[in-house]
N, C-alpha and C positions, 0 to 999 in steps of 0.2 A: 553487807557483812553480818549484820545482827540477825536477817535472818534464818541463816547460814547456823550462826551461833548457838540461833533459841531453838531452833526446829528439831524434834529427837532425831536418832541419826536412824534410827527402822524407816521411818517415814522417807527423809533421802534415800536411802539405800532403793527405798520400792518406789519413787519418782524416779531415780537416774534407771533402774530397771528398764522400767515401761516407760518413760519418756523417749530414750533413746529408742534409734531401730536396731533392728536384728541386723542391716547390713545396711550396706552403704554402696550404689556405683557411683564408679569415677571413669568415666569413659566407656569401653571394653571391660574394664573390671569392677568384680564385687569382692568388698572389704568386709568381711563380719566382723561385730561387735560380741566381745564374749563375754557372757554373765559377769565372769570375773574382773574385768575391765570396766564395767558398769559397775557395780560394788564397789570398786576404787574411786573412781567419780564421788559417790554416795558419803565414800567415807574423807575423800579428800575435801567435799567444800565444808565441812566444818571444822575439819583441822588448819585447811588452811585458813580460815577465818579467825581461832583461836588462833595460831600463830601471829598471823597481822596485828590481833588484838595485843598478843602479851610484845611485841615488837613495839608497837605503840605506846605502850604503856611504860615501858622500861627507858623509850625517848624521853618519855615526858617525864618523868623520876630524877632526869638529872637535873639538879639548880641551872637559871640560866646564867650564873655566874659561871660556872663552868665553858660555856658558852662566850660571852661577854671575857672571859680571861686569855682564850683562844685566840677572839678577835686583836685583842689588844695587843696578841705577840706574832700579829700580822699573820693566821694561820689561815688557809681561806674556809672557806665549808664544807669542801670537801674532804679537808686534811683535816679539820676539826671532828667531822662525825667520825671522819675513819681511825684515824689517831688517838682521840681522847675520850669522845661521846660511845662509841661501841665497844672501846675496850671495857666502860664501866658500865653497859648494857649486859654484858655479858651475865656478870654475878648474877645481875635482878631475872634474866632472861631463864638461868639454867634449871632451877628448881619447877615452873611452870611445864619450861616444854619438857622434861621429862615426865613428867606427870601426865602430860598430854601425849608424849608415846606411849605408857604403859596405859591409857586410859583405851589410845587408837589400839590398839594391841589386844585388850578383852571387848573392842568392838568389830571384830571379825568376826565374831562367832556371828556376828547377826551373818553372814552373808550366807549361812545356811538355810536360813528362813526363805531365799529368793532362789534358791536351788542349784548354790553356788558349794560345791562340794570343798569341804574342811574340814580341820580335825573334829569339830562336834556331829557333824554330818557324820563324820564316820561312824562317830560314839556311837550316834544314834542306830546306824544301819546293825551295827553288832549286836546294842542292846536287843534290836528287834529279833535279831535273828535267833538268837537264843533264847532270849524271852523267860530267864530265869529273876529274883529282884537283887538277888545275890549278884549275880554275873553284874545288871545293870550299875548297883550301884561302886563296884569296883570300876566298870568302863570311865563311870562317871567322874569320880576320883582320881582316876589313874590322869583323866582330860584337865582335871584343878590343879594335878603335882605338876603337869605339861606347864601352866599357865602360869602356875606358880616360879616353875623352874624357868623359866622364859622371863619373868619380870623382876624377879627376887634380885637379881644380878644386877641389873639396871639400876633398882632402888640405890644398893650398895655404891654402886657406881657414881651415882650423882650423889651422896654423900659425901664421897671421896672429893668429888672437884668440887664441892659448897665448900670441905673443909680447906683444900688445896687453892683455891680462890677468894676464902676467908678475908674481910677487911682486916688489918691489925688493932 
């Protein structure tokens, strides 16, 4: 998992690229792999690796008295993680992985690097086309208020349940 973690996500993105093939047979048939699906790989094993991590870390956060209190009220393990240990995972859990979606979310843009067509891909193809610095740097903007508009919400959002989930 750590190297999942530490490795930048360009570098996955252009392993899962070119490591994977362009297709696959399974008998009679041939399965293509599409850029985009490759990029998802790229970008899924450090997310999910951060995930597993802040998952981890928000077990271990709880006292083992919590644990140890559970046991004593004859709960088993299962009904301990699921009942008492997860519900107080939650709080510690919600501020990371949001952060970690709005993070995966301005790491898309790498997938245009690999020739994997998106909204910066397109910036880019318009910028070209016109090829004025004016035109360029509104495309470019206009792709920030996208990005913007797209994560700004979310911020808000996990606010909302930090406050709405607040210890008292």
């Amino acid at each position: 998992m750590q190297v999942f973690r530490n490795a930048p996500w360009l570098v996955l993105i252009y392993f899962s690229t070119y490591v994977f093939p362009f297709e696959v047979s399974i008998g009679s048939h041939i399965v293509p792999f599409p850029d985009w699906f490759k990029v998802v790989v790229g970008l899924a094993l450090p997310a999910s690796a951060n995930v597993a991590e802040v998952l981890r870390g928000a077990v271990q956060s709880i006292p083992l008295t919590q644990w140890e209190a559970a046991s004593s009220m004859a709960f088993s393990r299962w009904q301990t993680l699921r009942l008492i240990i997860a519900a107080q995972c939650v709080r510690r859990m919600l501020p990371p992985w949001m952060n970690l979606y709005a993070t995966l979310t301005m790491g898309t843009a790498l997938a245009s690097l690999v020739g994997v067509h998106d909204l910066l891909d397109t910036a880019q193809i318009a910028s070209n086309t016109v090829n004025q610095t004016a035109f360029t740097v509104l495309i470019y903007f206009i792709v920030l208020a996208m990005f913007f508009a797209w994560c700004y919400p979310i911020s808000r959002f996990t606010r909302f349940l930090e406050q709405k989930h607040a210890v008292a």
